[in-house]
C-alpha positions in Angstrom: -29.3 41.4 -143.4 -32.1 40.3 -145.8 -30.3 42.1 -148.3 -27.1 39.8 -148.0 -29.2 36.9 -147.7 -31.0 37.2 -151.0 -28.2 38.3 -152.1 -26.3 34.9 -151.2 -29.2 32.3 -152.2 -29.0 34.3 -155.8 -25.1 33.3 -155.8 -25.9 29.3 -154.4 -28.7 29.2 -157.3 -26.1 30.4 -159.9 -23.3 28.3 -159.1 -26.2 25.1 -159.4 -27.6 25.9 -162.4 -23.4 26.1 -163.8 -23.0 22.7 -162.6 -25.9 21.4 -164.2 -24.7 22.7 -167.1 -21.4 21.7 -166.6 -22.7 18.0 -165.9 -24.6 18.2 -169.0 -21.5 19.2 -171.3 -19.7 16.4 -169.1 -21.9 13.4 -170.0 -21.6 14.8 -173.6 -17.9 14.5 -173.6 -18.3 11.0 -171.6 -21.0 9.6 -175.0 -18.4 11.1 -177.8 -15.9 9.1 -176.0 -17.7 6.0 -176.0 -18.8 6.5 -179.3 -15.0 6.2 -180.9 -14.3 3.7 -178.6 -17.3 1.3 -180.4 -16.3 2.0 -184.1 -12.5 1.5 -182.9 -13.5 -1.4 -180.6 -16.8 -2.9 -181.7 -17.5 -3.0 -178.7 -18.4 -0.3 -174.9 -16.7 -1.4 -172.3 -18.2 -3.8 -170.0 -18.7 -3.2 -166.8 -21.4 -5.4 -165.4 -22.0 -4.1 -161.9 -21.5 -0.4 -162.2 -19.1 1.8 -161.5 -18.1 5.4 -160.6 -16.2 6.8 -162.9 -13.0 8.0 -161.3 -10.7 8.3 -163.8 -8.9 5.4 -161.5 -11.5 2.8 -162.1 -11.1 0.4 -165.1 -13.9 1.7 -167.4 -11.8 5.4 -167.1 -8.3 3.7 -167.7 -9.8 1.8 -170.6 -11.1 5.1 -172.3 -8.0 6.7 -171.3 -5.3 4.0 -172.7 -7.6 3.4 -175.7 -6.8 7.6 -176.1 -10.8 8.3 -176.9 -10.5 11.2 -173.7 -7.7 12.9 -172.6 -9.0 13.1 -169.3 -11.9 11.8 -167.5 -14.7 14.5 -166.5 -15.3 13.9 -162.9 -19.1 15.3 -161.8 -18.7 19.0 -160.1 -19.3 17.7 -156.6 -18.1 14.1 -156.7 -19.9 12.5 -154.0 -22.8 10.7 -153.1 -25.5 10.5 -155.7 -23.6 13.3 -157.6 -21.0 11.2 -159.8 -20.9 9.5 -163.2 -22.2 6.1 -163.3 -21.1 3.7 -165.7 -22.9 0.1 -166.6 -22.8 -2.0 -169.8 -23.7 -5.4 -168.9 -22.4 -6.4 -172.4 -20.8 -4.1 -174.4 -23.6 -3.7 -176.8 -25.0 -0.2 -175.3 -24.3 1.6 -171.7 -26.2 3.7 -169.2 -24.7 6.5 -168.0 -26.5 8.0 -164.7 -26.3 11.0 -163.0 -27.7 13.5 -161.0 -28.9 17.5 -161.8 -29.3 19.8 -158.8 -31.5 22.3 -160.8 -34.5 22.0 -163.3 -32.6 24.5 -165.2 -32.1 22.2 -168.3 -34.7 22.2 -170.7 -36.9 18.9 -170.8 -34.9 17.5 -167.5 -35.6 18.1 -164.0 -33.9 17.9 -160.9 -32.5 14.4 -160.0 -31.6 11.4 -161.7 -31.3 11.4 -165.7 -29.6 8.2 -167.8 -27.9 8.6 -171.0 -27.6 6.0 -173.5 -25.9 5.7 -177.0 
């Protein structure tokens, strides 16, 4: 029925716009992180190609051991484009990349976004 069907894109739309925001609160999480890591460390970690953060790869075991995140936030979905990417050729800044489904978030539409320190 039409009913049902509007009905169900209403639902899809919701459940995107709550993992943009989820992603948001994520990559928030992922920069305080980083941030006690470089007054504790003097350094980011380097990681020079990127990675995924997996909570298995070495950048997430490094935040993890150094105890600056109890737990790696993993992106909602988890797959292709839609995962946490890590670089920091150096260890004097990072770029962390990843993807919103929505143009729900003020100032950012939908697609790729980069945060940096």
């Amino acid at each position: 029925s039409l009913v049902g069907s509007v009905i169900l894109v209403q639902i899809a739309e919701v459940r995107s716009k709550a993992r943009d925001a989820q992603r948001e609160r994520d990559i928030k999480t992922l920069q305080d992180a980083l941030a006690i890591y470089v007054v504790n460390n003097r350094t980011y970690p380097v990681s020079n190609p990127s990675v995924a953060l997996t909570g298995l790869d070495p950048v997430s075991q490094e935040l993890l051991n150094k105890e600056t995140l109890p737990k790696v936030p993993l992106d909602p979905f988890n797959y292709n484009n839609y995962r946490y990417i890590y670089a920091s050729v150096d260890g004097s800044t990072y770029l962390l990349t990843y993807y919103l489904e929505t143009n729900t978030i003020t100032g950012k539409p939908a697609g790729e976004h980069t945060a940096t320190p």
